[in-house]
C-alpha positions in Angstrom: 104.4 -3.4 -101.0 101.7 -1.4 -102.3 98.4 -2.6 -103.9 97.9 -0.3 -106.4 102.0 0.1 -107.1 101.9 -3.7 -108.3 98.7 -3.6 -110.2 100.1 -0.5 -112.4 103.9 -2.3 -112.8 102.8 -4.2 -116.1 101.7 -2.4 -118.4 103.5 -0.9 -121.7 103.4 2.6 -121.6 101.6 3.0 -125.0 99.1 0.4 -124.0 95.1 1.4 -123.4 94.8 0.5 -119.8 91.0 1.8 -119.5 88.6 2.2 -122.2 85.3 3.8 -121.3 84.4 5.0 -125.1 84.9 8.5 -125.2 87.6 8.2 -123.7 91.0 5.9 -123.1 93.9 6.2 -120.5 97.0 4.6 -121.5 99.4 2.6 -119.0 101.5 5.2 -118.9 98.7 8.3 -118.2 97.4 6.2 -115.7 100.8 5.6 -113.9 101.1 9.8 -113.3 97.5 10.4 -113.0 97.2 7.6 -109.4 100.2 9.0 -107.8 98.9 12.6 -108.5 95.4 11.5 -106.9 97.2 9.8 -104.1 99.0 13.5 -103.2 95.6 14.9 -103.7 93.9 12.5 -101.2 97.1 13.4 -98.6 96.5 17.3 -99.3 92.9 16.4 -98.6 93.8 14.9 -94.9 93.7 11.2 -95.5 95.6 9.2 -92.7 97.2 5.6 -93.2 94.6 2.8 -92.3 91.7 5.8 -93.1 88.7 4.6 -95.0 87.7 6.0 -98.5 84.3 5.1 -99.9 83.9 5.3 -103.8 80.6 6.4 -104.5 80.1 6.7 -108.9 79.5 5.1 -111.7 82.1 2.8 -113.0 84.6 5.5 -115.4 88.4 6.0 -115.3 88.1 9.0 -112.7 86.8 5.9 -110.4 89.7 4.1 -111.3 92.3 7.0 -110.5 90.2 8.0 -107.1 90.2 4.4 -105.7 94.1 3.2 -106.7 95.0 6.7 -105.6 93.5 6.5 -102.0 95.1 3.0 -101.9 98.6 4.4 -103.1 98.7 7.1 -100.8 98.5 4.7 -98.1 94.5 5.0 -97.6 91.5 1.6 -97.6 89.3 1.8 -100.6 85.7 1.0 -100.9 83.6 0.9 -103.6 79.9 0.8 -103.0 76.9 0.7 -105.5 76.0 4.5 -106.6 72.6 3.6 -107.2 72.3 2.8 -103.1 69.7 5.3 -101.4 71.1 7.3 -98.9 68.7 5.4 -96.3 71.1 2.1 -97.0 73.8 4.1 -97.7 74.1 6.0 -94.1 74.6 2.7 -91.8 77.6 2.0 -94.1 79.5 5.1 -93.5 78.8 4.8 -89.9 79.6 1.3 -89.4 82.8 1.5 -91.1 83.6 4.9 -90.3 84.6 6.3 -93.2 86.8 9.4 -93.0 86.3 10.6 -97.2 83.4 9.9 -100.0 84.8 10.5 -103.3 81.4 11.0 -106.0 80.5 13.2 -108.8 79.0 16.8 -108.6 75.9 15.8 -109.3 75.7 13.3 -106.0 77.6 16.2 -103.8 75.0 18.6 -102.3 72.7 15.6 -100.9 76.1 13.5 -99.8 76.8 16.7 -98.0 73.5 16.4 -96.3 73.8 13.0 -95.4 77.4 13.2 -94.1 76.1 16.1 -91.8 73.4 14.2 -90.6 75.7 11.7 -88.9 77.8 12.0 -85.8 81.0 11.5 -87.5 80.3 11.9 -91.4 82.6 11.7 -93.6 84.4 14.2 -96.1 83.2 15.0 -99.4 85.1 14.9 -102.0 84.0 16.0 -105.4 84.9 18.0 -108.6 84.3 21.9 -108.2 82.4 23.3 -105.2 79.5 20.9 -104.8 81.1 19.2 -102.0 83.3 19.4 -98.6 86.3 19.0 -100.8 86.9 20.3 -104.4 89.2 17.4 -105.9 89.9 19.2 -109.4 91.9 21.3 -107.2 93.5 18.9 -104.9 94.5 16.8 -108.3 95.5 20.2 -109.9 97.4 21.3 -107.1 99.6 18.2 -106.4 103.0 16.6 -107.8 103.1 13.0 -107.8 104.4 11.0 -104.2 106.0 7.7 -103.4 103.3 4.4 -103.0 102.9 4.3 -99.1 104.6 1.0 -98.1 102.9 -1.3 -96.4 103.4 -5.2 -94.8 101.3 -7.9 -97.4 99.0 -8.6 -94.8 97.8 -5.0 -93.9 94.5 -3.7 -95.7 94.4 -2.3 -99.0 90.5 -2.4 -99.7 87.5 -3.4 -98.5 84.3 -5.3 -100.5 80.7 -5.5 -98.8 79.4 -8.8 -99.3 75.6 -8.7 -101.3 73.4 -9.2 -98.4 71.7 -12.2 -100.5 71.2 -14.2 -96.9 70.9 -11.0 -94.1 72.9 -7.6 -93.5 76.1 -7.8 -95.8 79.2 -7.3 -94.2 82.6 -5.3 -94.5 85.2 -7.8 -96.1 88.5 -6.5 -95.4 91.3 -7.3 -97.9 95.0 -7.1 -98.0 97.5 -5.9 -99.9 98.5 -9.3 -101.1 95.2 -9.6 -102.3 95.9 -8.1 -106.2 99.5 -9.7 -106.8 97.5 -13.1 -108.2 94.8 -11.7 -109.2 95.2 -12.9 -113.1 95.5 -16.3 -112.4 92.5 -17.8 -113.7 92.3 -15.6 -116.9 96.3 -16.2 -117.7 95.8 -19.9 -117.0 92.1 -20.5 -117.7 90.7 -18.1 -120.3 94.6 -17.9 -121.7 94.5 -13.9 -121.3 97.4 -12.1 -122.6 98.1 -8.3 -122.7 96.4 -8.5 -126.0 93.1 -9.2 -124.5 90.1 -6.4 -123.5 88.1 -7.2 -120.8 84.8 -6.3 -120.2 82.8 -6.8 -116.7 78.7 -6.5 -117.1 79.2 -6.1 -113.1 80.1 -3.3 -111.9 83.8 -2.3 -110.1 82.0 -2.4 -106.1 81.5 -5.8 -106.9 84.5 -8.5 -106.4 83.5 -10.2 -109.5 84.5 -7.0 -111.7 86.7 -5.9 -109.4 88.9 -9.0 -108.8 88.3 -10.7 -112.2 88.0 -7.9 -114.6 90.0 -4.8 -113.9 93.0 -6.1 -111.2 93.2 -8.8 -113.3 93.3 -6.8 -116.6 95.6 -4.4 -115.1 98.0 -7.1 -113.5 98.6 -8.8 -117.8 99.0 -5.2 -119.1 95.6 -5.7 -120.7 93.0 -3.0 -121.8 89.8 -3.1 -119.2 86.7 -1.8 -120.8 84.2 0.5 -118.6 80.6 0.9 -119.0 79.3 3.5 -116.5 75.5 2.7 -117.9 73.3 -0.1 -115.8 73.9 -3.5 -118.2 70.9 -4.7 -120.3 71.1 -6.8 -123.0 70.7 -4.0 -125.7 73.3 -2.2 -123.5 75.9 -4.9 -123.5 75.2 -5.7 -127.4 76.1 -2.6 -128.0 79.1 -1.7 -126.0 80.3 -4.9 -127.6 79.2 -3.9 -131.4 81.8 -0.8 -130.5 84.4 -1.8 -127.6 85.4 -5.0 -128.9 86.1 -6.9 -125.9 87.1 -10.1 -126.1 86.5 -11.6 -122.9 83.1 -11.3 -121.3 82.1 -11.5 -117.7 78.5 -11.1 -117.1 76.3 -13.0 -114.7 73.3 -15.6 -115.3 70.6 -13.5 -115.3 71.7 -11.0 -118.2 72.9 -14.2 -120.1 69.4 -15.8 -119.8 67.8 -12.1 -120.6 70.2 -11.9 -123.9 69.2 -15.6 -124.9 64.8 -14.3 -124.4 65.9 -11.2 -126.3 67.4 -12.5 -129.1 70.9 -10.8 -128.2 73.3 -13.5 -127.9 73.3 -14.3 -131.3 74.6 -10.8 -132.3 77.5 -11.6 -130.1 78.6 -14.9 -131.9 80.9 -13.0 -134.1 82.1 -10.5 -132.3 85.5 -11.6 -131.2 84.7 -13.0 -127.8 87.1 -15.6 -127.2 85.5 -17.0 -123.8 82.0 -15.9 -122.3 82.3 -15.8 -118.6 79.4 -16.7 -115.8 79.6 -15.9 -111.8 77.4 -14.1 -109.5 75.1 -17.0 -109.0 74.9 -20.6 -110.7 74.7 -21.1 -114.2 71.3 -23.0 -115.1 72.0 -25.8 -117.7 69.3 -24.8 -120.0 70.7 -21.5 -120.3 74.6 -22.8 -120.7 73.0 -24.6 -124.4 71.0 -21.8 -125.3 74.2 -19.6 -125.2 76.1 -22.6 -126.6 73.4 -23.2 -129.4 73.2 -19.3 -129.9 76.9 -18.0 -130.1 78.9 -21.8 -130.4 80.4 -20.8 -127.0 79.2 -21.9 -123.4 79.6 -19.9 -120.9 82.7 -21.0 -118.1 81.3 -21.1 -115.2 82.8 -19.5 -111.7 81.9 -19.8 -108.1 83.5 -16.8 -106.3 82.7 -14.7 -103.1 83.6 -11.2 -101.5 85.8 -13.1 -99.3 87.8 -14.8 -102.1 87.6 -11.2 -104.4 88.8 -13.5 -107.4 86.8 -16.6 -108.8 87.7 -19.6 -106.4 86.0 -22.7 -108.5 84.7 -23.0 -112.2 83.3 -25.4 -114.6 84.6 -25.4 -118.2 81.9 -28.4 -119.5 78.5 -29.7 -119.7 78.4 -31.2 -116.3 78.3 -28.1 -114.3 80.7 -30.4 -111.6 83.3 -27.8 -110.4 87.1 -27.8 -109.6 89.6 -25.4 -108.3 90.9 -22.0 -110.6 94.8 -22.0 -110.8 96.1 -21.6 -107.2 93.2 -22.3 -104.7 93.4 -25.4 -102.7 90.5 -27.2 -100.9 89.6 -29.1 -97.9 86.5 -30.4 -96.1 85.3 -28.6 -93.0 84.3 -32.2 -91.6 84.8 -36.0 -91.4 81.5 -36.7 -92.8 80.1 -38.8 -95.3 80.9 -38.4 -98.7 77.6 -38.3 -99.9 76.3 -35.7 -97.5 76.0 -32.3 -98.5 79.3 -30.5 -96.7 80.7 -27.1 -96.4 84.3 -26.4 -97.7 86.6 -24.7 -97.1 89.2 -22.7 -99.5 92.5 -20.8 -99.7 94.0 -18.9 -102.4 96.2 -15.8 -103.0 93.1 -12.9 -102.9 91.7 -14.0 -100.0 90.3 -12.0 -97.0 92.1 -10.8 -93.8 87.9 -10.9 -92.4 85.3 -9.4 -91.5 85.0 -5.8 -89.9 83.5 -6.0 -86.6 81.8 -9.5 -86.9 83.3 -11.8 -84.5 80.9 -14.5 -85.1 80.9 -14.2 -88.6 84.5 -14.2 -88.3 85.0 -17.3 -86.2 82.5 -19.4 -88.4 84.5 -19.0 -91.7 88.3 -17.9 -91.3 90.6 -20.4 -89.3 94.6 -20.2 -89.9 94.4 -19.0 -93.7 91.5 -20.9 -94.8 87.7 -19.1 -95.8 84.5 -21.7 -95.6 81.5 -20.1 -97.2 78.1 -20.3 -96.1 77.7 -22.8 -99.2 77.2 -26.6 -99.3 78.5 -28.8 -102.1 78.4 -32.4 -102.8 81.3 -34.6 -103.5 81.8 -35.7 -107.2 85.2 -37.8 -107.4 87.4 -34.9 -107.6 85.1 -32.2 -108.4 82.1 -30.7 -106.6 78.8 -29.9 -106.9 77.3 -26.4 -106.0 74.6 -27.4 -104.0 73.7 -23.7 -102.6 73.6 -22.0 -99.0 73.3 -24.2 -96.1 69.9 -23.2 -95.5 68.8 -24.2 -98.8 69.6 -27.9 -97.9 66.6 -29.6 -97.1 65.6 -33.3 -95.9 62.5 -33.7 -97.7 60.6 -37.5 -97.2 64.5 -38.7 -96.4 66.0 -37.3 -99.3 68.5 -34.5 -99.6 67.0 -31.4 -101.7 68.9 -28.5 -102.2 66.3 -25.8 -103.5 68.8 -25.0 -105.8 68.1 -27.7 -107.9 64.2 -27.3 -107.8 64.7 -23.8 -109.4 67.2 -24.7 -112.0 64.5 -27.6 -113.3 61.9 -24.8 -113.1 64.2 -22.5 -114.8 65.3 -24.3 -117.8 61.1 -25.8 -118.2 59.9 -22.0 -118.5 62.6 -21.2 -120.8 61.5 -17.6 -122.3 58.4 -17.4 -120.7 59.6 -17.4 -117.2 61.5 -14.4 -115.4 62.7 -15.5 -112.6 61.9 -18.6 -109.9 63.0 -19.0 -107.1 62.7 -21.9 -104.1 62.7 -21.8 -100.5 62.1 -24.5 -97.7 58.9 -23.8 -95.6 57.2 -25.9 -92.7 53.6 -27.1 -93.2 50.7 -27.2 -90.6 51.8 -30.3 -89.6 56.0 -29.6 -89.1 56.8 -31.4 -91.7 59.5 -29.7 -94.4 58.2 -29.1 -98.0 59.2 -26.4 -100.8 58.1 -23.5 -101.8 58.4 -21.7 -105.5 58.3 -18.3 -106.0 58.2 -17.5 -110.0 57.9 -14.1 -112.3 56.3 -15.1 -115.5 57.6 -12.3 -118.6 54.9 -10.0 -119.3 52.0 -11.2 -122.1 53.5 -15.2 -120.9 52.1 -16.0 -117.7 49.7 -18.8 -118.7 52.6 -20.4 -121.4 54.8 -20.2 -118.1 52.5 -21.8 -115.6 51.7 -24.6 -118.1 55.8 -25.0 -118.6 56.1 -24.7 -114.7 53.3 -27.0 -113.7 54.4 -29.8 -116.5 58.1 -29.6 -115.5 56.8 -30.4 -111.8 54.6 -33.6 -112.4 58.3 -34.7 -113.6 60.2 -33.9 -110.6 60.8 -37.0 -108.2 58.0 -36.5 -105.9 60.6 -35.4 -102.8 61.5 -32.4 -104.8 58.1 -31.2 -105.5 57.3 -28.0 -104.4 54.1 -28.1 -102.6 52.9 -24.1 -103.4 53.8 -22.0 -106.5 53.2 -18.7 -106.0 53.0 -16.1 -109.2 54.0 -12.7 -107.9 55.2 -9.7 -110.0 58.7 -9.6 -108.7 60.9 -11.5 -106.2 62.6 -9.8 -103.4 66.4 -7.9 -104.3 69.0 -7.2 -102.5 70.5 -3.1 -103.2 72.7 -4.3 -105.6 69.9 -6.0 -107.5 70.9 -9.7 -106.7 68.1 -12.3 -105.3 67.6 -11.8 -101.5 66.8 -15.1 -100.0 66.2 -13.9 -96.9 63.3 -13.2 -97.5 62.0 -15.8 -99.7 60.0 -17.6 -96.8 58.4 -14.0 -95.6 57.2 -13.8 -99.0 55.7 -17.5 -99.1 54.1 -16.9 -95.6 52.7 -13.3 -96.8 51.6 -15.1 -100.4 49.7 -18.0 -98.2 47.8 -15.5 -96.2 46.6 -13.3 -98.7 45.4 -16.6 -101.1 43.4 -17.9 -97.4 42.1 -14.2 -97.1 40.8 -14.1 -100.6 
């Protein structure tokens, strides 16, 4: 089989496939214009098995660079355009990428870069900016047969978000796609009628996985922004795209509920609102319910799985499996102990690229176990976060998690952002941490919120320091980086003492 052979097999002709505003590519455009790249990306060297980074912002070219690499036999990756070249270097290296694929605009300091390493890649880019001038490959090359492939060898690979440490190459197999609609068809009841519309961007596996494979595999019309999302910016590609399924992640719901956004999107043909990237706080579920009469369904999904593995479709955030994923425990323990799980589905990962230890600690004989801990519910679970946000505090289990979500919903529209960590006192004993981001012109409405909705936490789940900083440490990709939470609680500490 080939990847991006059975992701393009649906679609009728006539049918929009990608709609980026100005401009549309039907089904049928975009089934010549992917083998075309593909003969482009041979004419241009690429070897079977070679690596291809996609470096842009999200538009159909990205579309037809990436499928074609993958068609003419090649390994796509798609990595955040907004990376600087300092972070973006130990990538290329590590996973020794043979072609980069970007605009013009991106080509001359690319060029740089690539030279700058001791086996740099190609690249590739429109005109004479770059190494390669892919207007003319494309120009210069009839269409060729989908490289054939076994289900298991790679098609793609997705770095993971580096939320915890250094992310990691997740490599991903042909197989991976063929699925890849299951919990929109059976879930969100997709058809080929439907637009969808990914906030995320395509080098993440949310958009990837749940947004454009699985748009392309019902013959549906994927919508793509190449602008960063804000809430202004996702109004408005709504107010003239018309998508009518949503996939966004909690943050930008929570920013649309403070900037009076959501409302606007109530009536604007959005059968189902979508969460994932992080869990969806309870107090910001209602506001979206009270705001737009639809809550938000809420999915737990990984690089490693590429498509959502778990979701939550009512009020008591408890989760359960999508369509096709089964689950087991990784141990005999008790029940009511936090545990890690473990997960199998149709998208899932061959592995990791060079990471032995990573590997060995969460693939075993078909099965992925995140870093996550959940706690048993019945049948359903509850996302209780990383296992290093699991804390025995006076006895009790904590999961940080929990601490900021109270936080969070308390400081409604006055608060930015909280986070919690577990830290060690003087003494050895194990307490909590808050980190929070009051909005601009609200910090003393959110310290009063924040300090009230402590007094009512159970005493255990306290945190003992709240520290009011101007932003929280992010990951590249612009996601919370929890690594470094306790850095920045140790840093906050000494400056106070110093003071």
């Amino acid at each position: 089989m080939n990847a991006a052979e059975c992701l393009l097999a649906v679609g009728a002709d006539a049918a929009i496939a990608l709609d980026c505003g100005e401009r549309c590519v039907t089904y049928a455009e975009l089934r010549a214009a992917v083998p075309r790249a593909a003969a482009a990306w041979r004419a241009l060297g690429l070897e079977p098995g070679a690596r291809v980074v996609v470096f842009a912002p999200d538009s159909d070219d990205w579309v037809i660079a990436y499928l074609g690499a993958i068609w003419a036999g090649g390994v796509a990756i798609g990595v955040n355009p907004h990376l600087a070249l300092a972070d973006l270097a130990p990538i290329l290296a590590d996973s020794e990428v043979r072609h980069l694929w970007c605009e013009p605009d991106q080509a001359r300091a690319l060029c740089a870069l690539a030279r700058s390493l001791a086996a740099g890649p190609a690249i590739v880019a429109a005109g004479s900016r770059g190494d390669r001038d892919w207007t003319a490959a494309v120009r210069d090359a009839g269409p060729v047969a989908a490289g054939e492939h076994g289900d298991e060898d790679p098609a793609l690979w997705i770095g993971t978000s580096g939320t915890t440490g250094t992310p990691k190459g997740v490599i991903h197999p042909q197989r991976a796609v063929v699925h890849a609609q299951a919990f929109a068809e059976q879930v969100l009841g997709a058809t080929a009628a439907d637009r969808f519309y990914s906030t995320s961007k395509l080098f993440f596996a949310y958009a990837l996985g749940n947004s454009l494979f699985a748009g392309l595999r019902l013959g549906a019309t994927v919508i793509l922004d190449r602008e960063r999302a804000t809430p202004q910016r996702t109004r408005d590609v709504v107010a003239r795209l018309r998508p009518t399924l949503l996939f966004t992640v909690p943050t930008l719901y929570s920013k649309m509920l403070q900037e009076n956004v959501a409302p606007a999107l109530a009536d604007a043909g959005i059968r189902h609102f979508v969460s994932a990237g992080e869990a969806l706080p309870a107090g910001v579920r209602s506001g979206w319910l009270h705001a737009t009469g639809k809550a938000p369904i809420s999915g737990y999904g990984t690089s490693e799985t590429l498509c959502l593995a778990l979701y939550n479709d009512d009020e008591t955030s408890l989760l359960r499996p999508t369509p096709l994923t089964l689950i087991r425990y990784v141990n005999d323990v008790d029940p009511e102990l936090p545990q890690r799980i473990a997960v199998r589905l149709p998208s899932l990962a061959l592995g990791y690229w060079r990471r032995p230890d990573a590997q060995a600690d969460a693939f075993a004989d078909g099965w992925f176990s995140p870093g996550d801990m959940f706690l048993r519910r019945g049948s359903r679970l509850e996302f209780a976060g990383r296992t290093d946000d699991m804390l025995k505090v006076s006895g009790q289990w904590v999961s940080t998690l929990w601490v900021e979500q109270a936080l969070a919903e308390a400081g409604g529209d006055a608060l930015d952002q909280v986070a919690a960590v577990g830290v060690t006192t003087a003494d050895g004993l194990t307490t909590i941490a808050a980190l929070a981001v009051a909005v601009p012109g609200r910090e003393q409405d959110a310290r009063a919120r924040v300090g009230a909705a402590i007094d009512q936490l159970p005493k255990y789940r306290r945190p003992r320091w709240v520290h009011w900083v101007a932003e929280l440490p992010q990951t590249a990709t612009g996601k919370l980086q929890r690594s470094r939470l306790r850095a920045a609680h140790e840093s906050a500490v000494a400056a106070h003492r110093s003071a």
